[in-house]
N, C-alpha and C positions, 0 to 999 in steps of 0.2 A: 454523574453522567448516566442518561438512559441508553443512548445510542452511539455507537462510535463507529468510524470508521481508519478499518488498519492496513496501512502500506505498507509490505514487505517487499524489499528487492529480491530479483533472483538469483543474482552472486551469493546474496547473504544465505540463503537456504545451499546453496551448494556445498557449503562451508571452505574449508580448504582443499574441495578438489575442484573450484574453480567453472566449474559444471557439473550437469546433470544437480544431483540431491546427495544430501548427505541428512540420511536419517534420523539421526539422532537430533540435529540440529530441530528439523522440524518437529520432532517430538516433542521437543521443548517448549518452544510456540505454540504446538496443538495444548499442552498441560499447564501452560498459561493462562491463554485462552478460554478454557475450561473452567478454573474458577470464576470470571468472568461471568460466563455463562449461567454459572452455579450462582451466582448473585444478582440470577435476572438480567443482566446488565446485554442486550442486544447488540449482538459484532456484525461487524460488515468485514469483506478482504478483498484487498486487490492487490494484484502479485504480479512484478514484472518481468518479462522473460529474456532478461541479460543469463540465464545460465544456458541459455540453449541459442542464445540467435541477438548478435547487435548488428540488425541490418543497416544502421549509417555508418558505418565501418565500410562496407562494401561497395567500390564502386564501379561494380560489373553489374549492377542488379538496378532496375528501375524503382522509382525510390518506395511508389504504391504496393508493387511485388516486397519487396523489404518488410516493408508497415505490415504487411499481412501474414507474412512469416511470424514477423514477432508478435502479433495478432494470436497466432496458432499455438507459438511458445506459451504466452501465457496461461491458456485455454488447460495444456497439456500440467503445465504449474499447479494451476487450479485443481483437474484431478486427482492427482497425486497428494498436494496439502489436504483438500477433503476427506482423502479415503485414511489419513495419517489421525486426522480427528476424528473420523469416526470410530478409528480404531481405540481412542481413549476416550469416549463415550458422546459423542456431541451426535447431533442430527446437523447435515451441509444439505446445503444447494446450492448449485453455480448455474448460475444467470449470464445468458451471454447477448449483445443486439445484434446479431445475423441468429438464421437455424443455425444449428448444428447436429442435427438429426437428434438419434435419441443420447445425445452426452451431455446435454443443458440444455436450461429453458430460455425460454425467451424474455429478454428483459422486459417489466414494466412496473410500472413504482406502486400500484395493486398490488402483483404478486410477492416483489419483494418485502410491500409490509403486512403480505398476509404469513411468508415465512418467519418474518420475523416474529411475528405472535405466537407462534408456534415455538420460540427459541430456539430455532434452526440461525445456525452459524450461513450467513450468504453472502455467497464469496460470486463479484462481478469479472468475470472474464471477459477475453476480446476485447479489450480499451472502449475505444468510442464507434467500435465499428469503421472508423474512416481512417486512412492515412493520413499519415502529416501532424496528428495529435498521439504524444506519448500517452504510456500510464500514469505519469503524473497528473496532466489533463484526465485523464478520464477515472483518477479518484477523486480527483475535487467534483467535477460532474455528478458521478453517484452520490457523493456526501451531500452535495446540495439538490439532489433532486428527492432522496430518501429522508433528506429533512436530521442529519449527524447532528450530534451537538460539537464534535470536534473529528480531524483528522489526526489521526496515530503514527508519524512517520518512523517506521524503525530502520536505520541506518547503520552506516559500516561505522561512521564516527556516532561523538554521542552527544552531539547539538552543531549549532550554526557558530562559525567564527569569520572570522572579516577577512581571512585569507583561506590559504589552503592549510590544513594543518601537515598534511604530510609533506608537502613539500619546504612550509614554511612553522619550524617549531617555536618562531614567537606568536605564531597566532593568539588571537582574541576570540576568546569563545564570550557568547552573548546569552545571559538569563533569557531575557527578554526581548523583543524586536517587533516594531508594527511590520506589516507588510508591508505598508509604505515606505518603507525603509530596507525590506529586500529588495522590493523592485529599484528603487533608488540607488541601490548601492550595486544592485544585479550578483548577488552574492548565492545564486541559483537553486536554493534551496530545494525547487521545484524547479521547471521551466516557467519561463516568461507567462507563457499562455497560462497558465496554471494559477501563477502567483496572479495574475490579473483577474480570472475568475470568482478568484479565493478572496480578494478585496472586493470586487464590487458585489460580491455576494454574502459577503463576514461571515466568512469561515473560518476560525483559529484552526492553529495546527501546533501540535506538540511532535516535536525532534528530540531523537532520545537513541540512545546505540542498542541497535540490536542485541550484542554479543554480553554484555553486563545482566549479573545474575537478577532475574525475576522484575526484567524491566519495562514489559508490557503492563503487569500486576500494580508494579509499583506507580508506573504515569497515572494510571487508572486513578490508584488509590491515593494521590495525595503525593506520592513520595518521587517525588518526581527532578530527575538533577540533570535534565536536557534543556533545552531550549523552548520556550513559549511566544510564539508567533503571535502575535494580538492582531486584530482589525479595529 
């Protein structure tokens, strides 16, 4: 793999306080990542902001105002995981499509592969810029516009199963699985919109649990005991 791109959720980063961050946590990520980096190997991040704001929870708020809330959450995600790598030696940028004065740049698939030359860690903030499209949409979007060889989804479980696992412990967890077989079976891996991108566009994605030691390292490198999403 030359280029990846990595999905972290933002419960996952909160660890067990459920919000805001939990340090350590992302330290872990950041020094992950790192080797990574140390191996050449070009990161992309998109990070989403369930530890600060799930505006479709709310049904006092217009759903556009929501999407931008969480728009903002992310944004604020982003800086904080940034300034966390840089603290363990990386160079970031976050790339956002609105301004955002001087807190990120402005997306464009130039600059983000002039960052990436440079082995700057670039982390895409603000989703897709619109409503109505999660972060899920809008890392398949980055991956396919920045040209990924795959998507890195790090998760609270540690692959895809055909039920729920928490609620249902005979579940089936799956090595392997086309997309056309998530959508099929709508086993939501992503959302709908997402997974249909990610197929007409063949984009694999690797699912794998966050919380398992050295498991970013490990998908990377071969060792990999998540779920493999084929196109």
């Amino acid at each position: 793999m030359q280029r990846v791109l990595l999905k972290l959720s933002g419960e996952a980063l909160a660890g067990d306080k459920k919000t805001g961050f939990d340090e350590d946590t992302v330290r872990g990520v950041a020094l992950q990542v790192k080797q990574l980096v140390d191996d050449n190997i070009q990161v992309g991040v998109v990070i989403g902001g369930g530890n600060f704001w799930r505006g479709r929870s709310s049904e006092n708020i217009d759903r556009t105002k929501a999407d931008q809330i969480g728009m903002l959450a992310t944004i604020m995600n982003c800086i904080y995981v940034s300034e966390i790598f840089r603290s363990v030696g990386m160079m970031t940028t976050i790339l956002t499509p609105f301004e955002c004065g001087s807190f990120t740049k402005l997306f464009s698939k130039d600059r983000a592969n002039k960052y990436f030359a440079r082995n700057m860690v670039v982390f895409f903030a603000g989703g897709t810029g619109h409503p109505y499209f999660s972060t899920d949409t809008g890392v398949v979007l980055r991956a396919v516009e920045v040209e990924a060889d795959v998507i890195l989804l790090a998760k609270a479980v540690d692959g895809v199963y055909d039920s729920d696992p928490k609620s249902n412990p005979s579940a089936v967890k799956y090595d392997e699985i086309s997309i056309d077989e998530v959508i099929a079976k709508n086993l939501q891996v992503v959302d709908m919109t997402a997974s249909i991108l990610a197929r007409d566009n063949r984009m694999p994605m690797l699912v794998f649990g966050l919380n398992e030691e050295n498991s970013i390292v490990n998908t990377v490198k071969g060792q990999f005991s998540g779920t493999k999403i084929t196109v």
